[in-house]
C-alpha positions, 0 to 999 in steps of 0.5 A: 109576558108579552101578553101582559106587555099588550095589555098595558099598552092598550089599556087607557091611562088612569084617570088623573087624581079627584081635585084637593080636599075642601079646605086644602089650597095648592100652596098647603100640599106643595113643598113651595119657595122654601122647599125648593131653597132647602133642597137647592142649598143641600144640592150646594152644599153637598158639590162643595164637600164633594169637590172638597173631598176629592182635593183631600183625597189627592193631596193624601195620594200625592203626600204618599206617593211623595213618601214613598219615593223619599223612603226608596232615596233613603235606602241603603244604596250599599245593598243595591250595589252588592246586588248588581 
């Protein structure tokens, strides 16, 4: 393993990549403007549900906590009294 780990340190970085195509542009193989946009108004969004989501899911913990107490309130308060 570690002489693997020698090798790879020591051998040269790969040489870059041979130059585009003829005919192909750098505009032709990059995402560009409006792919930069697209995945910028996903990234936008996709915070927006998430924040939207956890407000939701607070206000169902909140409601069943709420619920929860109301139904301890409304209990038969005799059987706490016959046990105490």
């Amino acid at each position: 393993m570690n002489q693997l780990i020698v090798q790879l340190a020591s051998d040269p970085s790969p040489s870059p990549l041979p130059g585009l195509k003829p005919g192909l542009t750098q505009d032709m193989v990059t995402p560009g403007l409006l792919g930069f946009l697209a995945t910028a108004f996903i990234v936008i969004i996709m915070a927006f549900l998430i924040v939207d989501m956890v407000r939701r899911i607070r206000r169902v913990r909140y409601r069943g906590e709420k619920a929860g107490q109301e139904a301890e309130a409304t209990e038969d308060p005799e059987s706490h009294s016959r046990e105490a």
